[in-house]
C-alpha positions as CSV (number, residue, x, y, z in Angstrom):
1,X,81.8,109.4,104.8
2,X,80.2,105.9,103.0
3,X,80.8,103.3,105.1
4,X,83.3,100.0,104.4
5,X,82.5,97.2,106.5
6,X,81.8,93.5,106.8
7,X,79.2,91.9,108.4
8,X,79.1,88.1,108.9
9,X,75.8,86.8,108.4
10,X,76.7,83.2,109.1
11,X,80.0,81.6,110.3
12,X,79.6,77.8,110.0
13,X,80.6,75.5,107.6
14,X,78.7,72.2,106.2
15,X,76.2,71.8,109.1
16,X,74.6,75.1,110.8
17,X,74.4,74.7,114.8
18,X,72.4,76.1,117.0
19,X,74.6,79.5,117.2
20,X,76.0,79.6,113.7
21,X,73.9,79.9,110.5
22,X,75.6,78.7,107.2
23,X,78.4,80.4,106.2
24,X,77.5,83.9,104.2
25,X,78.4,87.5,104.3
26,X,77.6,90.9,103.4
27,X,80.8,93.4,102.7
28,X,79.3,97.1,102.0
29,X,82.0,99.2,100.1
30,X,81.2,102.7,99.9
31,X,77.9,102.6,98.0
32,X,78.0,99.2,96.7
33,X,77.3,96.0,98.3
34,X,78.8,92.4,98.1
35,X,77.3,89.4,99.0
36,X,79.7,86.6,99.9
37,X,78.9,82.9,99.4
38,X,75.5,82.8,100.4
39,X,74.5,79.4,102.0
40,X,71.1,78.2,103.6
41,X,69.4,80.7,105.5
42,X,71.2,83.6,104.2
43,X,68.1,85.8,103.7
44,X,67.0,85.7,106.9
45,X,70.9,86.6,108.4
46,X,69.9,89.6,106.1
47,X,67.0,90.3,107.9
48,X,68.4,90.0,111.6
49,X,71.6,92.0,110.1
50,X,68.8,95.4,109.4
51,X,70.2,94.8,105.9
52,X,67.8,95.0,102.3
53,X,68.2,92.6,99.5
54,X,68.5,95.5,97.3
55,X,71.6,96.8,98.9
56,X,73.4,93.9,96.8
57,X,74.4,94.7,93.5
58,X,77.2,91.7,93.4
59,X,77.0,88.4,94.7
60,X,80.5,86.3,94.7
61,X,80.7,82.3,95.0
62,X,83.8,80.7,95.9
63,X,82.3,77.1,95.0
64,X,79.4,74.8,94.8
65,X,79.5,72.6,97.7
66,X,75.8,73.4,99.2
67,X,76.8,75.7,102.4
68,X,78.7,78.4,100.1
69,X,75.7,78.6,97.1
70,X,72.4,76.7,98.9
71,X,70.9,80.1,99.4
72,X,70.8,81.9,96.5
73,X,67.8,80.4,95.3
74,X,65.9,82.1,98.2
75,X,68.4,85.6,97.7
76,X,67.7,85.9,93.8
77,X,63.5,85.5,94.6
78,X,63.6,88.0,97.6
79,X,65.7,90.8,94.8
80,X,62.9,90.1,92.3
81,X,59.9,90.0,95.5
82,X,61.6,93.7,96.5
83,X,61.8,94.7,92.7
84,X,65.4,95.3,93.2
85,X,65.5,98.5,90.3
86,X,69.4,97.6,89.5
87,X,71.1,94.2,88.1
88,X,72.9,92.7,89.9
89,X,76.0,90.6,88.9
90,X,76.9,86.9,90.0
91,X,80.3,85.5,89.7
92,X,81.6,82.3,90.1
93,X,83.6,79.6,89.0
94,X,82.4,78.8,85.0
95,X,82.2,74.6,85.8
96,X,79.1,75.9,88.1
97,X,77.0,77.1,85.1
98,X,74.3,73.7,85.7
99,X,74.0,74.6,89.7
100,X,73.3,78.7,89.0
101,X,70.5,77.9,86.3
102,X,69.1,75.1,88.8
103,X,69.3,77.8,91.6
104,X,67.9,80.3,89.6
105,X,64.7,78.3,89.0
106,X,64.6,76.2,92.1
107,X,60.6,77.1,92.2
108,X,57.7,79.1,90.5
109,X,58.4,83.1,90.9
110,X,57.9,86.1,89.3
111,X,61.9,87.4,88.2
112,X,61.5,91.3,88.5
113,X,65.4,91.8,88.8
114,X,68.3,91.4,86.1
115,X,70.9,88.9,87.4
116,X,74.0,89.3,85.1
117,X,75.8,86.0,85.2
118,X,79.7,85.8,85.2
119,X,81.1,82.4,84.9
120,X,85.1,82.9,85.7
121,X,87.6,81.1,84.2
122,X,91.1,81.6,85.5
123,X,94.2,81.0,83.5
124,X,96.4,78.9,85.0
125,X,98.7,80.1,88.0
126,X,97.1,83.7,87.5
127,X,94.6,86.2,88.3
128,X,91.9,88.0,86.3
129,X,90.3,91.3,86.9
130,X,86.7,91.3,87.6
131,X,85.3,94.6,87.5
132,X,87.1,97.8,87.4
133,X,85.9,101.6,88.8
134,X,86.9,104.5,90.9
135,X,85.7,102.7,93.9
136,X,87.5,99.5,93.7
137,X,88.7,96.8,91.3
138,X,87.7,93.4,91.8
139,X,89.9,90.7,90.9
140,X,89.9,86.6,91.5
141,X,92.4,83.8,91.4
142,X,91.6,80.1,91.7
143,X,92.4,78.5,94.9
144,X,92.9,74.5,96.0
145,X,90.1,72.8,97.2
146,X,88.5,69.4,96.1
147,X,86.4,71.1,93.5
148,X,86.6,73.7,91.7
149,X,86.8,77.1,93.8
150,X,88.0,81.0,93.2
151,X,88.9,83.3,95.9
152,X,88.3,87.5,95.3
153,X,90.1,90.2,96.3
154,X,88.3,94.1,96.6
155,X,91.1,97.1,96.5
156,X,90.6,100.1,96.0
157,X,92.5,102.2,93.6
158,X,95.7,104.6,94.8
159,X,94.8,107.9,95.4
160,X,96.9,111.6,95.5
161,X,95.6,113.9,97.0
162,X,96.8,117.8,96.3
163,X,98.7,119.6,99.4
164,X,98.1,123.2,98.9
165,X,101.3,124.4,101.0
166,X,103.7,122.6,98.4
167,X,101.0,124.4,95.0
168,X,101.6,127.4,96.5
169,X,105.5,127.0,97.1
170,X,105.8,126.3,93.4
171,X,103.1,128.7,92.2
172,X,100.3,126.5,91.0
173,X,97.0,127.7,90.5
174,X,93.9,127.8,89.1
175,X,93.6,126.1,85.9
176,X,97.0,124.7,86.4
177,X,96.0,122.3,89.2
178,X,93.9,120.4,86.3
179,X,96.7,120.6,83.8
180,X,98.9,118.9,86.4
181,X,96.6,116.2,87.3
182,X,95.8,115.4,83.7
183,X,99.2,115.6,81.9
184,X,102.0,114.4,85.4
185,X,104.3,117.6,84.9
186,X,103.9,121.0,83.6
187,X,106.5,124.0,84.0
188,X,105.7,126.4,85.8
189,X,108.2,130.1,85.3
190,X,111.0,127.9,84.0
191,X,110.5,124.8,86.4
192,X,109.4,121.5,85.9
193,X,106.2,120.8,88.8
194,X,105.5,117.1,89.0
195,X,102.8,115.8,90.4
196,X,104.2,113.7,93.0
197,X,106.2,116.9,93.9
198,X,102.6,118.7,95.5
199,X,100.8,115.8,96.4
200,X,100.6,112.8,99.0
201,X,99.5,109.2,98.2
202,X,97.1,107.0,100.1
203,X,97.5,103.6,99.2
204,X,93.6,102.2,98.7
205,X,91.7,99.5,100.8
206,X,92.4,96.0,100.3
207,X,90.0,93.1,101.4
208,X,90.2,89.8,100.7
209,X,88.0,86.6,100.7
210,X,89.6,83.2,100.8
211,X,87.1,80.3,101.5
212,X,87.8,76.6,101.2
213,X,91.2,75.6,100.4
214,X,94.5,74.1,101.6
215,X,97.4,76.6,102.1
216,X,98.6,77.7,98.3
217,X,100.3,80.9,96.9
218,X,97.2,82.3,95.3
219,X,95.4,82.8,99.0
220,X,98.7,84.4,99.9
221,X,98.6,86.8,96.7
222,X,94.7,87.4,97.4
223,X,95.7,88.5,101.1
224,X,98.7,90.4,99.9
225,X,98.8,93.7,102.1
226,X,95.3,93.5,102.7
227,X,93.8,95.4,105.3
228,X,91.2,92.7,106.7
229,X,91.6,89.0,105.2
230,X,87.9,87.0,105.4
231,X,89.4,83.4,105.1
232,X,88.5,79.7,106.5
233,X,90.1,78.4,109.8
234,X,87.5,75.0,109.7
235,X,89.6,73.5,111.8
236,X,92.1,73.7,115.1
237,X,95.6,72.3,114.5
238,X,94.6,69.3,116.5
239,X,92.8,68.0,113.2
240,X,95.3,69.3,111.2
241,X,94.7,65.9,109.2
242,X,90.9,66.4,108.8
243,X,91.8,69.6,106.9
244,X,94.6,68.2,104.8
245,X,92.5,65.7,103.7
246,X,89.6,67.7,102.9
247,X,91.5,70.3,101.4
248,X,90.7,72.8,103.6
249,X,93.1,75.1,106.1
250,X,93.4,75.3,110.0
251,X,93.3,78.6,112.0
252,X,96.8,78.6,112.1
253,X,97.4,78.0,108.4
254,X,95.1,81.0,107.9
255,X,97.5,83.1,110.1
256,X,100.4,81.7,108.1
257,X,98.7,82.9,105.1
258,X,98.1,86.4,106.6
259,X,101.6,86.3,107.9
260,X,103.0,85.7,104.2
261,X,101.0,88.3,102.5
262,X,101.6,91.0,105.0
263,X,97.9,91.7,106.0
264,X,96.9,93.7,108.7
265,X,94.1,91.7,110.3
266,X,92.7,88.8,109.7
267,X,89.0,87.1,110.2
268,X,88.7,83.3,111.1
269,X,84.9,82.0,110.3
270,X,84.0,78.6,108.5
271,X,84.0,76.9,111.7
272,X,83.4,73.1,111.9
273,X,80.2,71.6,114.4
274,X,82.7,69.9,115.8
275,X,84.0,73.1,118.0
276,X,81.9,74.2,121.0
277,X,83.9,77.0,120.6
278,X,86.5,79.3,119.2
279,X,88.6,79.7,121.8
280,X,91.4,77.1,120.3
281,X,91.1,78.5,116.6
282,X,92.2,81.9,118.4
283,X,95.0,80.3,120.5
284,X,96.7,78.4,117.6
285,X,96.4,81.5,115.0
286,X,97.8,83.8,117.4
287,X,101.2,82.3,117.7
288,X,101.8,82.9,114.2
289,X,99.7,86.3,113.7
290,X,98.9,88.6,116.4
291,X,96.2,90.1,115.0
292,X,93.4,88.4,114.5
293,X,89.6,87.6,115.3
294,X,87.1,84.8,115.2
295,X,83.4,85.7,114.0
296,X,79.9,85.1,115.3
297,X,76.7,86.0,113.2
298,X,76.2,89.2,112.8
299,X,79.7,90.8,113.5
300,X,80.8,93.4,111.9
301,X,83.9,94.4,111.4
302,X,85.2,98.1,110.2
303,X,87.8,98.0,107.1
304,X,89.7,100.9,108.1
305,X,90.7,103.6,105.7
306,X,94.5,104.2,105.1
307,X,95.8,107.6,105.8
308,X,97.6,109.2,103.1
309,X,101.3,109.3,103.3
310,X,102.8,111.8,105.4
311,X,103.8,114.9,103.8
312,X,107.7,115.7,103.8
């Protein structure tokens, strides 16, 4: 079975520390591979992490302050270096255009890989879909943070699966199986089959990625049933004014968020230099959301699969 899974390859915000590289991360969905906001340092995190540049075919920016994006100058030459044999595609918000040519020719290189570019403009109050397939649709919505800044949501698609005890109750077969799948309802010896009659659903995957931004209703509608939630907890509620005035969210305000959007686990990184620890980040989130975890380099952290719905 492919694998789903997020590994954090660095967990501090604005100024790495002795245990925590800039903020990046690597989320590997079945076959395909996502690179999250990668700040300084970010291929070398791949390195300790036993993870190839050419297992990223999309990189995703939330913003351009330097600890979400400062690394891809170094990510895009080590892709062209391995003579990465796919493109891969960048998104990110459209007002960074200037920063992702400047990044993309920081210094003299040979480019032996196709980077597809994606500047994202959101409509107001809304979402827009990213990237649609089998394996998952990716969608984005913009969040509130001093500058401009996206947040992305990965979900995979609903799925049915057939339950051969209920075909064979109704005397489905063969050929017919198809005919059901492609057209909802046949009849079968004077009866109406529908497809929700022999099969059970498993709702798909949901992951989430909420960087820098103050609490807001489109982190809640990224999170929304998610089954892990990556989001920012900079701060402890003890400098709940720091992050109000940097436009950023507390540990707690990330479980809040989680909370809201019914998620099923959530994953505090971002951490300010300021904490010799996480201990507190933990404490204040798990008052308002039980389940939840604080990163260090190189986690990695399983996104479960759901199990389809039991059959009746």
């Amino acid at each position: 079975m492919s694998t789903r899974e997020l590994i954090a390859l660095g967990t501090s915000s604005q100024v790495p520390t002795r245990d925590r590289s800039h903020n990046a991360y690597m989320v590997r969905w079945d076959g395909e591979g996502f690179l999250l906001d990668p700040g300084e340092g970010a291929q070398r995190q791949l390195t300790l992490a036993g993870i190839g540049a050419c297992a990223i075919h999309n990189i995703l920016i939330t913003h351009f302050h330097g600890d979400h994006c400062l690394g891809l100058a170094g990510i895009i030459q080590r892709l062209s270096l391995d003579r990465c044999d796919h493109p891969v595609q960048l998104y990110y918000p459209e007002t960074g255009e200037l920063y992702v040519e400047h990044l993309c020719s920081a210094s003299v290189y040979q480019s032996k890989v196709e980077i597809v570019r994606h500047p994202v403009k959101i409509p107001a109050g809304g979402e827009i879909e990213l990237i649609r397939s089998d394996q998952f649709v990716l969608t984005a919505r913009e969040l509130e943070h001093s500058i401009p800044t996206i947040g992305f949501r990965i979900e995979e698609p609903q799925q049915r699966r057939f339950l051969r005890s209920r075909l064979d109750e109704v005397g489905v077969h063969g050929k017919m199986v198809g005919e059901l799948q492609r057209k909802g309802s046949i009849e079968v010896n004077g009866r109406l089959v529908r497809l929700e009659d022999v099969t059970t659903v498993r709702s798909g995957n949901v992951f989430a990625f909420i960087m820098d931004t103050r609490p807001c209703p489109a982190a809640v509608e990224l999170a929304r049933g998610a089954d892990l939630v990556l989001m920012e907890g900079t701060y402890t509620s003890e400098h709940a004014d720091l992050a109000k005035f940097y436009c950023h969210s507390t540990a707690a305000d990330a479980a809040q968020t989680a909370l809201d959007a019914g998620a099923r686990r959530l994953a505090l990184t971002h951490f300010s230099q300021r904490y010799p620890d996480t201990s507190r980040h933990i404490l204040d989130a798990e008052k308002i959301f039980a389940n939840v975890i604080a990163l260090n380099d190189l986690d990695r952290v399983e996104i479960h699969r759901r199990a389809s719905t039991p059959e009746r």
